[in-house]
VOPAGU-2260 file (C-alpha; in pm, 1 decimal, decimal comma):
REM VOPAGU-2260
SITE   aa  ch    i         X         Y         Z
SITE  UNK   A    0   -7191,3   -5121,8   -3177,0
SITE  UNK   A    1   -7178,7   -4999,6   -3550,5
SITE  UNK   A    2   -7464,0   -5144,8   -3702,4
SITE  UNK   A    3   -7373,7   -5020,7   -4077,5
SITE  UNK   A    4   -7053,6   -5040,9   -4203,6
SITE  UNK   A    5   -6909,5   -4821,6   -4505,7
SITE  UNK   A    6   -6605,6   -4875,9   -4721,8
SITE  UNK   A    7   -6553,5   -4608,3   -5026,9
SITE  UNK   A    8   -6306,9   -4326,5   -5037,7
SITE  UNK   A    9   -6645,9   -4128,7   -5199,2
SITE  UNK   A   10   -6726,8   -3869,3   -4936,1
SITE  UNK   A   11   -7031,3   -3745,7   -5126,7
SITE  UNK   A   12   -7114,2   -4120,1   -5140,1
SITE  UNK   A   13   -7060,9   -4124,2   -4776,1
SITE  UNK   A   14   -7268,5   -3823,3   -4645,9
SITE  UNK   A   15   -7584,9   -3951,9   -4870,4
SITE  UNK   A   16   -7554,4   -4295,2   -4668,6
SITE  UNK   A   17   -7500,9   -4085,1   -4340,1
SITE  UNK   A   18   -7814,0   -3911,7   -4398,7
SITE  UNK   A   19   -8009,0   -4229,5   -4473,2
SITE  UNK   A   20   -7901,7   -4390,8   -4174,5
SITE  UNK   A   21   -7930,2   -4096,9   -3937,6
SITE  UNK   A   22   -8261,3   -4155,0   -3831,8
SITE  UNK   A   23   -8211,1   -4533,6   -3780,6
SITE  UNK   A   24   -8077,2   -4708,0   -3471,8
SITE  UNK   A   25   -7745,4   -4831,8   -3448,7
SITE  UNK   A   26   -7416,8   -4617,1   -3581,7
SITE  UNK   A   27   -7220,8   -4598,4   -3936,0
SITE  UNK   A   28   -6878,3   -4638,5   -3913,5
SITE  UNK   A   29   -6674,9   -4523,9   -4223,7
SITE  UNK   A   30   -6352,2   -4659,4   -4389,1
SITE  UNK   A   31   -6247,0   -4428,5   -4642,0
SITE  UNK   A   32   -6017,3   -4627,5   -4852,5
SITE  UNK   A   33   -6028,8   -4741,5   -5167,6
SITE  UNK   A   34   -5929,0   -5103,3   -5166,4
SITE  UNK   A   35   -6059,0   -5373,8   -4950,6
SITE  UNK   A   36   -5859,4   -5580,1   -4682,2
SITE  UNK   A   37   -5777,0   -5972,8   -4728,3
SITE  UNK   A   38   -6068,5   -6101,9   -4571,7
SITE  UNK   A   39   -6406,0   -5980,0   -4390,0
SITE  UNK   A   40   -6242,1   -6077,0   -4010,1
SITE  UNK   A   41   -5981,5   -5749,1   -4108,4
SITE  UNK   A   42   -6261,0   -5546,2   -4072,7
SITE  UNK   A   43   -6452,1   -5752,8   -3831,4
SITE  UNK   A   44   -6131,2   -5712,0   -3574,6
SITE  UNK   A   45   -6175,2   -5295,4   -3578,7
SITE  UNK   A   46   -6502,9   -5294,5   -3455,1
SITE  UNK   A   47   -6632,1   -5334,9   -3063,0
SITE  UNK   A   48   -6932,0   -5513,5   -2998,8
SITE  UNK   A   49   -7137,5   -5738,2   -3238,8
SITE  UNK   A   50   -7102,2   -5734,3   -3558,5
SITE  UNK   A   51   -7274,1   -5527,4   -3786,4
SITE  UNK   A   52   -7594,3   -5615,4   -4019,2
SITE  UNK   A   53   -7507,1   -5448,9   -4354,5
SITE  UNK   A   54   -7176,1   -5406,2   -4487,1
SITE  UNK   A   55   -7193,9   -5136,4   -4750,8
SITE  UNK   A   56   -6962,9   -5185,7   -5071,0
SITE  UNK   A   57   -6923,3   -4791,3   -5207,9
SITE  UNK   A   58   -6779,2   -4648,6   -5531,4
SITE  UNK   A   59   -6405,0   -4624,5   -5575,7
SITE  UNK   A   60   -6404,6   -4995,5   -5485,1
SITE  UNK   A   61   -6279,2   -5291,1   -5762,7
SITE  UNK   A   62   -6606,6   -5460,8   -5798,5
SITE  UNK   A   63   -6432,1   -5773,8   -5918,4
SITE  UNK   A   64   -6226,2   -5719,3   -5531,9
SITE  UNK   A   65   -6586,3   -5626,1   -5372,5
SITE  UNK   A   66   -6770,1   -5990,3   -5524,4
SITE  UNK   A   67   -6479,0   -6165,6   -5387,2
SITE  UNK   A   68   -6512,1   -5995,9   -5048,1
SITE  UNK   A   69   -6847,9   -6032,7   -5041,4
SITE  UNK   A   70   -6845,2   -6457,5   -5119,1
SITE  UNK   A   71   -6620,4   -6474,5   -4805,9
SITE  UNK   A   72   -6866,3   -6280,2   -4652,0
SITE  UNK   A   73   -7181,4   -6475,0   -4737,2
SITE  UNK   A   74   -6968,7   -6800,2   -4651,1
SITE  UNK   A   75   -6793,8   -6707,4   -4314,1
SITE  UNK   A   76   -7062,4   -6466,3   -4164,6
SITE  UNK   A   77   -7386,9   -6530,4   -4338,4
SITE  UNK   A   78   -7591,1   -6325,4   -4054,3
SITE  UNK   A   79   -7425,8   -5989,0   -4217,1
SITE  UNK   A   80   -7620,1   -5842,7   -4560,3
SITE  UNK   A   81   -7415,1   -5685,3   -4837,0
SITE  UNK   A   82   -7520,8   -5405,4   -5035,6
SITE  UNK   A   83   -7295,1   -5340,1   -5343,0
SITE  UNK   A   84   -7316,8   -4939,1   -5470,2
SITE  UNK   A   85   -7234,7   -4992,0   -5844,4
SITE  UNK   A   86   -7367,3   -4947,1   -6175,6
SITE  UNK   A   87   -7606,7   -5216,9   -6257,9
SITE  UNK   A   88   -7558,2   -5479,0   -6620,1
SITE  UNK   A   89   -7722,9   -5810,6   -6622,4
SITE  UNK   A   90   -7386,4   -6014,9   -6543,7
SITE  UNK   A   91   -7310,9   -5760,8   -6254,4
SITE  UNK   A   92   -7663,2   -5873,2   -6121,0
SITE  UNK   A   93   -7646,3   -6254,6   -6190,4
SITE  UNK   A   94   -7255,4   -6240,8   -6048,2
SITE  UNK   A   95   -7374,3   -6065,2   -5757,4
SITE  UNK   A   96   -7683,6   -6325,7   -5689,3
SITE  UNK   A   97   -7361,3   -6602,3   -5655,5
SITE  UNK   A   98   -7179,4   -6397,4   -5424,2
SITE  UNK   A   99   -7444,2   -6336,0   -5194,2
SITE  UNK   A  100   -7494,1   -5960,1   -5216,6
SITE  UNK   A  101   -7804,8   -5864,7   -5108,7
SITE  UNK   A  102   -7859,4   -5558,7   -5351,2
SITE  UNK   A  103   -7727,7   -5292,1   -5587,3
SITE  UNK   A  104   -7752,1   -4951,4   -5546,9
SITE  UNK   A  105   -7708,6   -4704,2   -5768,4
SITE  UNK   A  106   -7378,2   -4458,2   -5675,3
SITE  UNK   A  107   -7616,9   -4159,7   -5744,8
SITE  UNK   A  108   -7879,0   -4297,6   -5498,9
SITE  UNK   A  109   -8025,5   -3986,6   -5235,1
SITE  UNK   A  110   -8054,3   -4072,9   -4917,7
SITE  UNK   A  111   -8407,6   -4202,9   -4964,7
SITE  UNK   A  112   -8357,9   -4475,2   -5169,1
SITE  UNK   A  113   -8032,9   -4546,7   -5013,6
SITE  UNK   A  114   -8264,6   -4571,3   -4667,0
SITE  UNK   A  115   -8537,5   -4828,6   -4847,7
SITE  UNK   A  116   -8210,1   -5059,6   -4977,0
SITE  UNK   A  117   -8067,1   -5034,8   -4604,6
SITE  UNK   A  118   -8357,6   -5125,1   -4431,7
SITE  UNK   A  119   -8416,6   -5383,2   -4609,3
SITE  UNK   A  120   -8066,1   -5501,3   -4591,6
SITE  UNK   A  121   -8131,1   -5484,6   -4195,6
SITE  UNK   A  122   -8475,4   -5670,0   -4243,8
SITE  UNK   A  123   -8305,1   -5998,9   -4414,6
SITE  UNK   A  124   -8004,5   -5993,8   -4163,0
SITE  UNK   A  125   -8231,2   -5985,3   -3897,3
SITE  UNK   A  126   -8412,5   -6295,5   -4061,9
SITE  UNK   A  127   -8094,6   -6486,6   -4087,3
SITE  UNK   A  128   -7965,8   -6423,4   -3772,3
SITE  UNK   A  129   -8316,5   -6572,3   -3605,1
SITE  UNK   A  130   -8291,4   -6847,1   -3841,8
SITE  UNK   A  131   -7883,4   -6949,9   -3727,8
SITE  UNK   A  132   -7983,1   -6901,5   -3401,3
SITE  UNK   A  133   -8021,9   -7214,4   -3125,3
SITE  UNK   A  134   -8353,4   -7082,2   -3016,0
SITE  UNK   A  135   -8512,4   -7086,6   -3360,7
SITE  UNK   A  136   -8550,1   -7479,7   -3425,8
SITE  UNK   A  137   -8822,1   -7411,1   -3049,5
SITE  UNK   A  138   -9031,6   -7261,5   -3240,6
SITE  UNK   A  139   -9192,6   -7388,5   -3584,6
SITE  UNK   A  140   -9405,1   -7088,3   -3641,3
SITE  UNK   A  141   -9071,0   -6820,8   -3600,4
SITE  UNK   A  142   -8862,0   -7143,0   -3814,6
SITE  UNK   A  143   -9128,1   -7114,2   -4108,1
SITE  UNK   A  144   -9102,0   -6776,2   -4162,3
SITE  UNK   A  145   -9358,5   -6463,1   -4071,9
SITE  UNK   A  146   -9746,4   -6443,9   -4094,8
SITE  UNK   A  147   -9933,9   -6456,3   -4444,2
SITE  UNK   A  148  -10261,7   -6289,9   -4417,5
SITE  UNK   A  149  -10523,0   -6389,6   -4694,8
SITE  UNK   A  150  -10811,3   -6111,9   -4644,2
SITE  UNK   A  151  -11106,0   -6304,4   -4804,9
SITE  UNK   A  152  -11445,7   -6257,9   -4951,6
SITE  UNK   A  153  -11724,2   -6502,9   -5090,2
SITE  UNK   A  154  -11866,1   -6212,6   -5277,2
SITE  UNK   A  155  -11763,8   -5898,8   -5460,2
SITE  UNK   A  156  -11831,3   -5537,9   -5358,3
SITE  UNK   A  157  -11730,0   -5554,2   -4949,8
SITE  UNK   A  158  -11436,2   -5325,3   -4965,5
SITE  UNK   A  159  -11207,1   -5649,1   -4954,6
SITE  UNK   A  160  -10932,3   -5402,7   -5097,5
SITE  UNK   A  161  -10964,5   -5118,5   -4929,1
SITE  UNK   A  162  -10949,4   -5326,3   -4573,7
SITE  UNK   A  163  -10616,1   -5508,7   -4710,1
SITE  UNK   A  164  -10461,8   -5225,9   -4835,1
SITE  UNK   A  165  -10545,9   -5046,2   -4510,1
SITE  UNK   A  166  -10434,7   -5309,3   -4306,9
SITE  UNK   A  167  -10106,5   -5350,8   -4496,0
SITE  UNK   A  168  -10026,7   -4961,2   -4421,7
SITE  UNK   A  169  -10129,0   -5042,0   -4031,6
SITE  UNK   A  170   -9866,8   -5297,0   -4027,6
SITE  UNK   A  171   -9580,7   -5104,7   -4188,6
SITE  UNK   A  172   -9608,4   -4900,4   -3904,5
SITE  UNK   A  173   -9524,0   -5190,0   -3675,4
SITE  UNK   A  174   -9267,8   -5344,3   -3881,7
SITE  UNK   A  175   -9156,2   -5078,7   -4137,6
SITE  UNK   A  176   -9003,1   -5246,0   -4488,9
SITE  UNK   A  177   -9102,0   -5577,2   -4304,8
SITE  UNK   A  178   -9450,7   -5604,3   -4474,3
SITE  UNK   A  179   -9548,6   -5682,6   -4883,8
SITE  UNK   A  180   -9904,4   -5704,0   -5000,5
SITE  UNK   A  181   -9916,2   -5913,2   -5309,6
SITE  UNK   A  182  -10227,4   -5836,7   -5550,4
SITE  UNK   A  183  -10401,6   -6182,2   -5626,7
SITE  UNK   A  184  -10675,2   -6015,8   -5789,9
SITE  UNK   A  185  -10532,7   -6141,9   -6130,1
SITE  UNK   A  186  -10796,9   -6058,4   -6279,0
SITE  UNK   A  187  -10927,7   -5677,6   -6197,3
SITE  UNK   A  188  -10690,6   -5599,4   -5916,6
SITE  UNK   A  189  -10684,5   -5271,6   -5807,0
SITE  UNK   A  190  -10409,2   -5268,7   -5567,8
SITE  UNK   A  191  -10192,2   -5032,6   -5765,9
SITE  UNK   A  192  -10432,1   -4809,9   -5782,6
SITE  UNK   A  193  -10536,1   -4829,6   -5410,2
SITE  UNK   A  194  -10224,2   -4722,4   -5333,4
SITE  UNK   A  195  -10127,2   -4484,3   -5636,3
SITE  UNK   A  196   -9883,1   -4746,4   -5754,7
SITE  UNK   A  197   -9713,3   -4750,2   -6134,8
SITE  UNK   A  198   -9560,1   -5105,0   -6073,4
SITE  UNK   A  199   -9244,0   -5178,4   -6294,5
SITE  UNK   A  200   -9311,7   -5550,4   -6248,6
SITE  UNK   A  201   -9639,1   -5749,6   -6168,2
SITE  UNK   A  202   -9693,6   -6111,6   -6036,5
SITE  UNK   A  203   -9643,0   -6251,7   -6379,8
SITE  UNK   A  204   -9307,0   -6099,0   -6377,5
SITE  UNK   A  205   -9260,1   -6241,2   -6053,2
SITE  UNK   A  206   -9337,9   -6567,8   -6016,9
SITE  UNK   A  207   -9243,7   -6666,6   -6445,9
SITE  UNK   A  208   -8895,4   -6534,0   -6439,2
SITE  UNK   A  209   -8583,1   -6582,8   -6289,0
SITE  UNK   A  210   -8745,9   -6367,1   -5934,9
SITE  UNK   A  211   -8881,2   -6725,5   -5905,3
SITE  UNK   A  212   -8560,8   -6883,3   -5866,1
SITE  UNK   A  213   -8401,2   -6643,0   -5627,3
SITE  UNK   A  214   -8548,2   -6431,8   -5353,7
SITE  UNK   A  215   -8295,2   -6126,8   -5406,4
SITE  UNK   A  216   -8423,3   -6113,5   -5795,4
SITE  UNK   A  217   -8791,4   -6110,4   -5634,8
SITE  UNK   A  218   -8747,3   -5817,2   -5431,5
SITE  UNK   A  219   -8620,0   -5591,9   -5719,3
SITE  UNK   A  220   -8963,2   -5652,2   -5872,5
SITE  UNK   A  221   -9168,2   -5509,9   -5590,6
SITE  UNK   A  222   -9286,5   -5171,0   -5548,7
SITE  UNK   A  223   -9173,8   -4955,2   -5249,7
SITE  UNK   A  224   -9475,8   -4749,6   -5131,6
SITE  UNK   A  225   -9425,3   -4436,5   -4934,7
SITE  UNK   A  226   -9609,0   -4586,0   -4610,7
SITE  UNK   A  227   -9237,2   -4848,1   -4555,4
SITE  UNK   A  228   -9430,9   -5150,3   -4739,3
SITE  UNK   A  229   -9392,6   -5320,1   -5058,2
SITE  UNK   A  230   -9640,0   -5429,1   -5304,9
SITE  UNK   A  231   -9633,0   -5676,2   -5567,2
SITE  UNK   A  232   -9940,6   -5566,9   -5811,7
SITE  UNK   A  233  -10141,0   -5829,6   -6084,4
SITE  UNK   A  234  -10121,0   -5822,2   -6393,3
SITE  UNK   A  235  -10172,1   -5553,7   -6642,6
SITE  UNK   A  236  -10358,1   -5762,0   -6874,6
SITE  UNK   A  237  -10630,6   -5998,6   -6777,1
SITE  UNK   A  238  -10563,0   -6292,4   -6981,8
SITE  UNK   A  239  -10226,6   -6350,7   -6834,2
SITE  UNK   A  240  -10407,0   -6490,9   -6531,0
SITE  UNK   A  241  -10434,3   -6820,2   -6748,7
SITE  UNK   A  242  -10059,0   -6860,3   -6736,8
SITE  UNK   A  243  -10033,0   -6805,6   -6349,3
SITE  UNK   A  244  -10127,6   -7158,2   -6172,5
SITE  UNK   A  245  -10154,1   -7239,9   -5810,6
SITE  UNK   A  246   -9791,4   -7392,9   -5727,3
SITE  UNK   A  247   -9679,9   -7066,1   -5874,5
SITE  UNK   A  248   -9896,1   -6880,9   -5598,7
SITE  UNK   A  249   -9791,9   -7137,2   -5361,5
SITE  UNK   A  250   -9420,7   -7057,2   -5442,6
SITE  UNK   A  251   -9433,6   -6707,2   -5412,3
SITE  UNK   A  252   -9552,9   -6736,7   -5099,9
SITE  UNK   A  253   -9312,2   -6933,0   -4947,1
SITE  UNK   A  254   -9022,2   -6688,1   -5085,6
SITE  UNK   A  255   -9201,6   -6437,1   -4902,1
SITE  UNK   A  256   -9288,3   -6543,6   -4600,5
SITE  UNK   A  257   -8918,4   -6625,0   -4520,8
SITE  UNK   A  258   -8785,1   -6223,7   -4628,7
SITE  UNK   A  259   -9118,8   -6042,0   -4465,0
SITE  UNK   A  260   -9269,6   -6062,3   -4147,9
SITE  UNK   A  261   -9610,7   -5997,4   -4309,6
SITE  UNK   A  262   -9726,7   -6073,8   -4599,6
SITE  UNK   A  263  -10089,8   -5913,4   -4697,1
SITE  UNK   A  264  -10266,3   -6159,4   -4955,7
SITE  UNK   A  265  -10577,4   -5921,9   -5158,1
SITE  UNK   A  266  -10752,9   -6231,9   -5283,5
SITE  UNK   A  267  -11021,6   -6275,6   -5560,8
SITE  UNK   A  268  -11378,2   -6304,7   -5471,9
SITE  UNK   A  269  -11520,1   -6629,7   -5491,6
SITE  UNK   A  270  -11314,7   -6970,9   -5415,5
SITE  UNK   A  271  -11068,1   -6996,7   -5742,4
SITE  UNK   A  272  -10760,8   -7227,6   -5742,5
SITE  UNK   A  273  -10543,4   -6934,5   -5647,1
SITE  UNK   A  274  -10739,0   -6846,2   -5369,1
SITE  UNK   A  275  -10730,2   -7192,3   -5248,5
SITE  UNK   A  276  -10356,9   -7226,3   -5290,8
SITE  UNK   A  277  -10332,4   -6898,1   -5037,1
SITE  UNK   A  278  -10518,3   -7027,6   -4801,0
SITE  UNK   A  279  -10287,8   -7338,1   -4784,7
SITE  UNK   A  280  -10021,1   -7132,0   -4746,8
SITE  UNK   A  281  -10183,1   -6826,7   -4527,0
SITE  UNK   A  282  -10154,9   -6847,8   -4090,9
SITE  UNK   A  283  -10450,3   -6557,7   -4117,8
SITE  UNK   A  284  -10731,6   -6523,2   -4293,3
SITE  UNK   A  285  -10919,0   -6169,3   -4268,5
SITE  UNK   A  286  -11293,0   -6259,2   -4387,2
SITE  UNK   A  287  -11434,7   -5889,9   -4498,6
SITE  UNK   A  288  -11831,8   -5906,6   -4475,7
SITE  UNK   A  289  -12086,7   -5634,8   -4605,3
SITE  UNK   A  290  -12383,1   -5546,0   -4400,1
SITE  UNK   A  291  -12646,0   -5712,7   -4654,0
SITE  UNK   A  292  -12781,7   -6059,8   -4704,4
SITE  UNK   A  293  -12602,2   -6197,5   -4986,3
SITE  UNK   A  294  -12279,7   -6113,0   -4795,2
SITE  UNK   A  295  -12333,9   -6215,3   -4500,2
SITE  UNK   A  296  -12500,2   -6541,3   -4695,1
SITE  UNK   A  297  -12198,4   -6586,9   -4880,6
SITE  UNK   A  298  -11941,2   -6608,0   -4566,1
SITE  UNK   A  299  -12100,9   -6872,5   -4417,0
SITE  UNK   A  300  -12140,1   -7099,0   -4704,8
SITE  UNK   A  301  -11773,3   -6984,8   -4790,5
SITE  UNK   A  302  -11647,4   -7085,5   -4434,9
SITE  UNK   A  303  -11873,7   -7426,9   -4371,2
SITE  UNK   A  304  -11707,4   -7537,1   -4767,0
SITE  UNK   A  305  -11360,7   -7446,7   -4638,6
SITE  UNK   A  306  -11424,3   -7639,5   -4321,9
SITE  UNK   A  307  -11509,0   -7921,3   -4498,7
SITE  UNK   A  308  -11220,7   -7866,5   -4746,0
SITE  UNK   A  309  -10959,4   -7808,1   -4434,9
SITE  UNK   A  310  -10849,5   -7528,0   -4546,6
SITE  UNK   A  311  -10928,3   -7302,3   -4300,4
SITE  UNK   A  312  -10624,7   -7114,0   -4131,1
SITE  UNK   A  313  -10500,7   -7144,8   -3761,3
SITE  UNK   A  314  -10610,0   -6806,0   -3738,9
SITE  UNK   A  315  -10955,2   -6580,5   -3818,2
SITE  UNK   A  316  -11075,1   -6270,0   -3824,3
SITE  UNK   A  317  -11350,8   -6181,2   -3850,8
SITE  UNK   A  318  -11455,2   -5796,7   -4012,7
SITE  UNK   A  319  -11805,0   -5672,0   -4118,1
SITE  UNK   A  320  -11769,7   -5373,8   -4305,2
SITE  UNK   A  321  -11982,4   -5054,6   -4346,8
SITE  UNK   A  322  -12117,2   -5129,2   -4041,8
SITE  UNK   A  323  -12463,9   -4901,9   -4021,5
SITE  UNK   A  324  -12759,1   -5004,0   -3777,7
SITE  UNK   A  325  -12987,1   -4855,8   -4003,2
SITE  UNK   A  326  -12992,2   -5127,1   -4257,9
SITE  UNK   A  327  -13229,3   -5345,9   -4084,8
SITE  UNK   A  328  -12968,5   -5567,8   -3984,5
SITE  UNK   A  329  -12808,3   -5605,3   -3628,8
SITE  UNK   A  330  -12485,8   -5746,0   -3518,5
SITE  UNK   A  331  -12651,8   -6032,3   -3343,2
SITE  UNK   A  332  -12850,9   -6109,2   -3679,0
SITE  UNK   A  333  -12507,6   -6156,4   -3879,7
SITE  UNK   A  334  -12291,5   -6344,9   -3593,5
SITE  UNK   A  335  -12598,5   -6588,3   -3578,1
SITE  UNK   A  336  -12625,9   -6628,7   -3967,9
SITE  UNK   A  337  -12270,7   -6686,8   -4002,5
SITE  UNK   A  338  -12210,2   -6886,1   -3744,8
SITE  UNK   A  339  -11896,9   -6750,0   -3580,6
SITE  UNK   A  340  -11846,5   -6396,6   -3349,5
SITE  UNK   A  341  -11746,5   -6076,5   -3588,8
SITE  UNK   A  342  -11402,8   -5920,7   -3433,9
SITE  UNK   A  343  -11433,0   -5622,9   -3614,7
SITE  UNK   A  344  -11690,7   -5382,6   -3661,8
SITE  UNK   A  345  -11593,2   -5100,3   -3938,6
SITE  UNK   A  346  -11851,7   -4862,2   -3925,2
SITE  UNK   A  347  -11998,2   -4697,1   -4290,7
SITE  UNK   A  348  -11753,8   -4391,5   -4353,2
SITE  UNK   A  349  -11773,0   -4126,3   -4642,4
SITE  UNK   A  350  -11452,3   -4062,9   -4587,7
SITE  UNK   A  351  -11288,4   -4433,3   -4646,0
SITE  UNK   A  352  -11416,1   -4450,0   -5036,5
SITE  UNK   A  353  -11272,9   -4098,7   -5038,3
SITE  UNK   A  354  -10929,6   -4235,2   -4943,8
SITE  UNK   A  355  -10948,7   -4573,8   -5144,6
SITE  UNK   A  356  -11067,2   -4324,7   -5479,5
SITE  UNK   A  357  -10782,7   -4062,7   -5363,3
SITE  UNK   A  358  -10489,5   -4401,8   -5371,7
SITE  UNK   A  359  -10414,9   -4304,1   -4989,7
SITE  UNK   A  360  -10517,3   -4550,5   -4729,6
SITE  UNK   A  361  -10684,4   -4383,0   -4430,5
SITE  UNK   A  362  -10448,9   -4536,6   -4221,1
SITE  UNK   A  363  -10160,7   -4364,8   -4409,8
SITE  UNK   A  364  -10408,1   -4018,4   -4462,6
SITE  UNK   A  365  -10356,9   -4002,9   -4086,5
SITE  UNK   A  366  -10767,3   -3833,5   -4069,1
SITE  UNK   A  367  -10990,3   -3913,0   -3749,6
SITE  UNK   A  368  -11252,0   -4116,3   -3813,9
SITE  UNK   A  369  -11450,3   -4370,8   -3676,0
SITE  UNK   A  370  -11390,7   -4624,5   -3975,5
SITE  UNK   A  371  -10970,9   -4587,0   -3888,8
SITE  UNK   A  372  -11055,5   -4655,7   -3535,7
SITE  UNK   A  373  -11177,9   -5000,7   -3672,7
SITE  UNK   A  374  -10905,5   -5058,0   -3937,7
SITE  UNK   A  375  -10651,9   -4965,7   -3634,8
SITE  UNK   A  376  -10816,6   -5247,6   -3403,5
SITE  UNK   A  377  -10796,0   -5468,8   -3687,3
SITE  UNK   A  378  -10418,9   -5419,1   -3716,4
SITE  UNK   A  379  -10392,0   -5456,4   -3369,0
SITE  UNK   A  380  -10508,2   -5815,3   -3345,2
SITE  UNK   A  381  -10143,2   -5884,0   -3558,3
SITE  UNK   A  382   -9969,3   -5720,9   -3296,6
SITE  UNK   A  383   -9651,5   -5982,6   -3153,9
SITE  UNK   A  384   -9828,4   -6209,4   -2842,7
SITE  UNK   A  385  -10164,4   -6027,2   -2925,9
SITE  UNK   A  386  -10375,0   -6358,8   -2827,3
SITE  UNK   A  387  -10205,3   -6435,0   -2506,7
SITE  UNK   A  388  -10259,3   -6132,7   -2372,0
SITE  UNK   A  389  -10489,9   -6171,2   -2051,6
SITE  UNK   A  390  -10683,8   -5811,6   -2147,7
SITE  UNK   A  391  -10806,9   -5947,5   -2479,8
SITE  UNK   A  392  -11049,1   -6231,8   -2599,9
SITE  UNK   A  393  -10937,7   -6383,6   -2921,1
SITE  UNK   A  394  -11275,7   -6342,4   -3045,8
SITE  UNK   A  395  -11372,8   -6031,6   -2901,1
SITE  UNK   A  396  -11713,3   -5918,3   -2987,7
SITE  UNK   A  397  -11787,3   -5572,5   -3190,9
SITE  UNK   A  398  -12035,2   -5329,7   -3105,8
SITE  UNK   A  399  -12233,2   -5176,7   -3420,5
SITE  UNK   A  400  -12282,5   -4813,4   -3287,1
């Protein structure tokens, strides 16, 4: 089966896409012509096998002839992305949004950023073929999109930041371009710079412009990190958190959770509006604890006011960070103040506010250490069927070493 499919009499064009795809699975299968058939079963009938996900528009093409081609497309084989390689204006992009091309790429694109576009391309096929299929109406939790992941703190000062960042990196490695962490720190986030980020666009961009109103828009405003996530980074001024409200959160959300399979929320300390409106929305939330009193204080008031509240996600997770038996405290002492079993234990590491300082996660840094051994377990419990596995306890408990 060809899973990428090429039409441009460019050969330079053609090798660049060749290279991007070469490590992927599936083939590329090339038409070097420069006009398109009458319709997309023409092409459709050449091929063996299913069809393919992304159907690749090159230069040399009529892009009036390629919008047409790709409307059929979108209407008679929706499960199939289009990427468009032209020159982008504002009415190419708002002419393309109505034809149902998934993305522009430049025609001078290298293979690297040609790889990003195609993978993603892949990413929202994959996501409409689960959604047309019979089996998806079984299962609400597939039906409503992927997992939204709101790592939490009462308090300030826990390494909230560096345990979502890490844990976004963790999970690019199981679902590569399929995971976005979105900054909701709107007022001293520090995303970006956890992750040596110069964002184009921030969540104002995002969810007060016209990304609100289409999902393709939204993705052109995220940032592509070098670890095969995305990040969506607060604002660059402070005050503008006044003009972002909670349906906006709650919006931005839901256009996420149906184009990634994860979606790593870095909230605010403290309870806020926006916090609350991500918990609504979250399946996970990832409560990061410190290894002192007012922390560990802070959780359980945090969870018994949520519990009250109902707002408390299907899922927790439970993390106490810098771990140390030295600091009087014991595991047993903060399970029993908080009320509920930790289910991670991240022991204290020089080298993790190394890494966070540096902008490279030390999941991404790739260095031994026992704090990565923790972050890894953590990113483990997100794993596909992890809680029906017989080996593991849903709750399992930590041991401070």
């Amino acid at each position: 089966m060809s899973r990428f499919i090429l039409i441009t009499p460019d050969t330079d064009f053609e090798r660049r896409v060749r290279s991007a795809t070469a490590g992927m699975s599936g083939s590329l299968q090339w038409f070097q012509a420069d006009y398109l058939p009458e319709g997309p079963q023409d092409i459709l009938n050449q091929l063996l096998g299913e069809p393919p996900e992304v159907l690749i528009l090159g230069p040399g093409l009529n892009v009036t002839e390629s919008l047409k081609h790709a409307s059929l497309l979108d209407l008679q084989f929706p499960e199939i992305s289009v990427v468009l390689a032209a020159e982008q204006t504002p009415e190419l992009v708002l002419a393309a949004m109505r034809a149902g091309v998934r993305d522009i790429l430049s025609p001078a694109a290298e293979a690297d950023g040609i790889r990003v576009m195609v993978e993603r391309a892949s990413l929202a096929a994959a996501g409409r073929r689960r959604g047309l299929a019979p089996s998806a109406i079984e299962s609400p939790d597939q039906a409503s999109g992927g997992r939204v992941i709101a790592v939490m703190s009462p308090k300030g000062g826990v390494g909230k930041t560096t345990v979502a960042t890490n844990l976004a990196v963790g999970l690019g490695t199981l679902a590569p371009m399929g995971v976005v962490i979105v900054d909701l720190d709107l007022q001293f986030g520090d995303v970006a710079s956890g992750l040596l980020l110069e964002p184009d666009h921030t969540i104002t961009d995002a969810v007060l412009g016209p990304a609100s109103q289409d999902s393709m828009v939204l993705k052109t405003y995220l940032s592509v990190h070098p670890a095969s996530i995305y990040a969506l980074c607060a604002p660059r001024n402070p005050v503008e958190m006044d003009r972002i409200k909670a349906e906006h959160v709650s919006h931005l959300l839901g256009q996420l959770r149906h184009e990634f399979q994860y979606v790593v929320i870095d909230t605010a300390p403290g309870l806020g509006e926006h916090v609350l409106a991500a918990l609504e929305n979250a399946t996970d939330a990832v409560w990061v604890c410190g290894m002192d009193i007012p922390s560990i204080r802070g959780l359980r008031t945090g969870l018994h006011i949520l519990d009250e509240l109902r707002l408390l996600p299907q899922h927790r997770h439970v993390v106490l960070n810098m771990a140390d038996p030295r600091s009087g405290l014991g595991l047993t002492d903060v399970e029993a103040t908080i009320g509920v079993p930790v289910d991670v234990a991240i022991p204290r590491s020089k080298t993790l506010p190394f890494s966070t300082n540096k902008g490279v996660p030390l999941l991404q840094d790739g260095r031994r250490d026992a704090a990565a051994k923790g972050l890894r377990s953590l990113v483990e419990r997100f794993k596909p069927n992890w809680d029906e596995r017989t080996h593991k306890q849903l709750h399992r408990r930590a041991v401070v070493r």
